[in-house]
C-alpha positions in Angstrom: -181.3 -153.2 -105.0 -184.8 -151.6 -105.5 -186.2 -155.6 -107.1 -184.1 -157.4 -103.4 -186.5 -154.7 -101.5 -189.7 -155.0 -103.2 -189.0 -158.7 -102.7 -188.3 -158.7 -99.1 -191.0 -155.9 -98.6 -193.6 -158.2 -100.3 -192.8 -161.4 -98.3 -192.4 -159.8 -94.5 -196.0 -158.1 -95.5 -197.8 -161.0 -96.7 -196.4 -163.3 -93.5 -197.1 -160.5 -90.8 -201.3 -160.1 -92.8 -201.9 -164.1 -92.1 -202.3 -163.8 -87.9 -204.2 -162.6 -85.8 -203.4 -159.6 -83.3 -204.4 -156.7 -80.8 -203.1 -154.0 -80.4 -199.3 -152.9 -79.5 -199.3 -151.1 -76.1 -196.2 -149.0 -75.6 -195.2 -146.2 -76.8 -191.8 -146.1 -78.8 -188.6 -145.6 -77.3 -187.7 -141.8 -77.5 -184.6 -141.5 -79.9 -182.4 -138.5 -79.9 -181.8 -136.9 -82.8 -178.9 -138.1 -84.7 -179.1 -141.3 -82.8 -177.6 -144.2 -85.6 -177.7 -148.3 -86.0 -175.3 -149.7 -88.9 -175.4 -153.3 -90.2 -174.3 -155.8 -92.0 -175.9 -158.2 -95.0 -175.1 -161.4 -95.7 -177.4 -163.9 -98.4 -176.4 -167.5 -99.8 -178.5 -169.7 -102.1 -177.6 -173.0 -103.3 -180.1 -172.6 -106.1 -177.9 -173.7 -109.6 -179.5 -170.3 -110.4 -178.4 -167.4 -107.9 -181.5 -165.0 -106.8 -181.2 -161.5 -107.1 -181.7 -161.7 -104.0 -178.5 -163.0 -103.0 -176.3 -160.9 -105.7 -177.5 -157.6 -104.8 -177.5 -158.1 -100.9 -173.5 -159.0 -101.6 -172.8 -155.8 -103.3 -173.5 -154.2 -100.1 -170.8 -153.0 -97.6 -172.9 -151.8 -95.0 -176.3 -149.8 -93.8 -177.0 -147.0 -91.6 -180.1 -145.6 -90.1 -179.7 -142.4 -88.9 -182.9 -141.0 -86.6 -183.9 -137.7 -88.2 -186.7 -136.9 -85.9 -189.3 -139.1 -83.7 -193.0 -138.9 -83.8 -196.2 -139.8 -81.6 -196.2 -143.2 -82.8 -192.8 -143.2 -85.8 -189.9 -142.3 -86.6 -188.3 -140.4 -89.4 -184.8 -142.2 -90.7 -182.1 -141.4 -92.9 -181.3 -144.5 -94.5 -177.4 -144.3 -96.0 -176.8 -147.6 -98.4 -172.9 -147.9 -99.1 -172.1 -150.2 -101.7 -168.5 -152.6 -102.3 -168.3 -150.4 -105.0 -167.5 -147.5 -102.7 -170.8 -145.9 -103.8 -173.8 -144.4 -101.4 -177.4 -143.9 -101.9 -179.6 -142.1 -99.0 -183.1 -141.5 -98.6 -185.7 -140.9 -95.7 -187.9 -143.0 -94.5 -191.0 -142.5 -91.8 -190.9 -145.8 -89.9 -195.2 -146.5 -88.5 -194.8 -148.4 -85.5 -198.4 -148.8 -85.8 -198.1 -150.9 -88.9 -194.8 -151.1 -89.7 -194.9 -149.6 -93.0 -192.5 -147.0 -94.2 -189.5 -149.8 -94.7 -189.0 -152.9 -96.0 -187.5 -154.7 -92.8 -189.1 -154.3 -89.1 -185.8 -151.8 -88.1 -187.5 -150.4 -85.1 -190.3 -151.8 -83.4 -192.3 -150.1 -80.6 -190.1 -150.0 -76.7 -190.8 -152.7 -74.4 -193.0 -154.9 -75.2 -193.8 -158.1 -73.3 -194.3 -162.2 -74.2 -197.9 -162.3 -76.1 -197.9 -158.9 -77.1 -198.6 -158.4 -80.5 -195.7 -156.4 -82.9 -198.8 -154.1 -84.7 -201.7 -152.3 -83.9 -204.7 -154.6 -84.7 -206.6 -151.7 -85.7 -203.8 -150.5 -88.3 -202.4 -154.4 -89.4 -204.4 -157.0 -90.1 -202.5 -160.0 -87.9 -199.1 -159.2 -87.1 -196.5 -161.4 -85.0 -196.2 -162.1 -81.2 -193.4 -161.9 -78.9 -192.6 -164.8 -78.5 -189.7 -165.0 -75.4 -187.4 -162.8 -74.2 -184.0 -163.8 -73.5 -180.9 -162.4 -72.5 -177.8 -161.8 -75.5 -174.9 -159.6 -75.6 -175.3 -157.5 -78.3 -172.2 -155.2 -79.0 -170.2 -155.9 -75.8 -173.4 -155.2 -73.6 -175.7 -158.1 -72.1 -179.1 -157.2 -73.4 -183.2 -158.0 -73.3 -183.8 -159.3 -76.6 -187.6 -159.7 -77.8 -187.8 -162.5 -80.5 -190.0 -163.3 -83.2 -190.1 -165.8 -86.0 -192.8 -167.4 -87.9 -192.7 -169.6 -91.3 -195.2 -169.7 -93.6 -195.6 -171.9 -97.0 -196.4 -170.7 -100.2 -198.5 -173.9 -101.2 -200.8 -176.8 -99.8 -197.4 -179.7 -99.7 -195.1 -177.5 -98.0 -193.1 -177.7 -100.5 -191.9 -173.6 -100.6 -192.1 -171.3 -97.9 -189.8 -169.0 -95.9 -189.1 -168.9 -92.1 -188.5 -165.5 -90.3 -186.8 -164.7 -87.1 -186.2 -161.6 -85.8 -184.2 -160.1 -82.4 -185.4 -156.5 -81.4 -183.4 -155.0 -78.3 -186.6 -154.9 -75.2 -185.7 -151.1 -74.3 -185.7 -149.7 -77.4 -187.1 -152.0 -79.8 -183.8 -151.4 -82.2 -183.5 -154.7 -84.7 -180.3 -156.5 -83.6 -180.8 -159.4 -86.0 -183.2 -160.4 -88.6 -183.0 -163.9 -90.7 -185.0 -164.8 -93.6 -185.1 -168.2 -94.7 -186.6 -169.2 -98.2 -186.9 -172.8 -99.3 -188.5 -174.5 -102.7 -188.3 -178.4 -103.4 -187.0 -178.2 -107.2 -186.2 -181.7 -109.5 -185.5 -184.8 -108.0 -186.7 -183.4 -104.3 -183.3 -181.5 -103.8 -184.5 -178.4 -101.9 -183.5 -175.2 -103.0 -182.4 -173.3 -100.0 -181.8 -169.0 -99.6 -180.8 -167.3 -96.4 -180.7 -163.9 -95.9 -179.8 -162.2 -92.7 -179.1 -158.4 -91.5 -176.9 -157.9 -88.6 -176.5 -155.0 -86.1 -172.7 -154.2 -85.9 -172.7 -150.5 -84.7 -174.4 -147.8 -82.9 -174.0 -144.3 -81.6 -173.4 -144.1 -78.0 -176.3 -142.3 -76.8 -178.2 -145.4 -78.0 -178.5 -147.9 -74.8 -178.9 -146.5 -71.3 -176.4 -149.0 -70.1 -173.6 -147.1 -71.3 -174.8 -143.9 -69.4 -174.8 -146.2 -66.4 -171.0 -146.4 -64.9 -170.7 -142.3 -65.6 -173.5 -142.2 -63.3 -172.9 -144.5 -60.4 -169.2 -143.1 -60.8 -170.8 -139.5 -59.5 -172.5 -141.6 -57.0 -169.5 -143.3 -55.6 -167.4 -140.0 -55.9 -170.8 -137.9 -54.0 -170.5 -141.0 -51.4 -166.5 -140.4 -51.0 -167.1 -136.7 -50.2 -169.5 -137.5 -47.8 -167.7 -139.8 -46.1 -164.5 -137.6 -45.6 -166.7 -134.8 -44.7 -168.5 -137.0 -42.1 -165.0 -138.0 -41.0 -163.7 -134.9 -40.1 -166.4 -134.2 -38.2 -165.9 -136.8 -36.2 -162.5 -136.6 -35.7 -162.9 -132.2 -34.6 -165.3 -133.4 -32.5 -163.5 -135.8 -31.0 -161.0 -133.2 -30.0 
């Protein structure tokens, strides 16, 4: 596991140090304590040879974040690795939303940023990504803003091996709902050598979204209205007789 995240660390920092950037403008999203994201891996090659890469990403059942505690500009998480194998590692992790250091994939990114804005601080991160659109997705069984992000970049002068990345982070919070790396190399014969690796949101605590605070709320409304109502009602009706 530690060579598939000093790989994936390595690429998604060389790729974000090749543009240029200003500074990110918001400030993160506040995160209650014990506020959690789990998600899924998935990696294929088709290289005769199969990347560590790939094999240790499928020995993983599942990953947590757990938030620990949030800072002016990071966040402190617990991340909880559970294997096939039914084992579990842990550690904590300081995410920067400044420069994104602190993990190996952009997890959390800062709250509500718009198209154009840059991912980064300039001042921190020499050329990070732009927001490039946001769309609407349902994400969990809610309809969400989604901020995207992708860029590819080739390792040599023909083109001939580079790697594509694409990544969805939810508007509000700036909570990763799906991140795909894409890896290609032209080997004999001009057959290219393709590896995919993607990591999916499939779970969160329910304190994550506003959303799901929203119907508990406009239900007080409406039942505040109803009383109301009934109490201008009688009114009426005394004073009618």
């Amino acid at each position: 596991m530690r060579k598939t995240s000093i790989f994936i660390a390595l690429l998604v920092m060389f790729i974000f140090s090749i543009m240029k950037t200003q500074a990110a403008r918001y400030e993160p999203y506040r995160f209650e304590k014990g506020s959690w994201i789990k998600y899924e891996l998935f990696a294929y090659s088709n290289a005769t040879e199969t990347p560590t890469l790939v094999i240790e990403t499928n020995e993983i059942d599942w990953v947590m974040f757990i938030v620990e505690d949030t800072f002016e500009n990071s966040i402190a998480l617990r991340k909880k690795i559970t294997f096939k194998n039914g084992t579990q590692t842990q550690q904590i992790c300081e995410v920067n939303l400044s420069t994104g250091s602190g993990i190996e994939i952009p997890i959390i990114i800062a709250s509500n940023l718009e198209n154009g804005d840059y991912i980064f601080d300039q001042s921190q991160i020499s050329n990070p990504p732009k927001i490039e659109k946001t769309i609407e997705k349902a994400v969990l069984g809610k309809i969400r803003k989604i901020n995207v992000a992708s860029y590819t970049v080739y390792f040599d002068l023909w083109g001939d091996n580079g790697a594509t990345l694409q990544f969805f982070w939810d508007k509000e919070t700036g909570v990763l709902c799906m991140g795909e790396i894409l890896n290609w190399e032209l080997i004999k014969g001009g057959v290219k050598a393709i590896t995919l690796w993607q990591m999916v949101l499939i779970d969160k605590s329910d304190n994550l979204w506003s959303e799901n605070k929203a119907p508990e709320i406009l239900g007080i409304v409406i039942i505040i209205g109803i009383i109301v109502t009934l109490i201008l009602i009688t009114v009426l009706i005394k004073r009618g007789r």
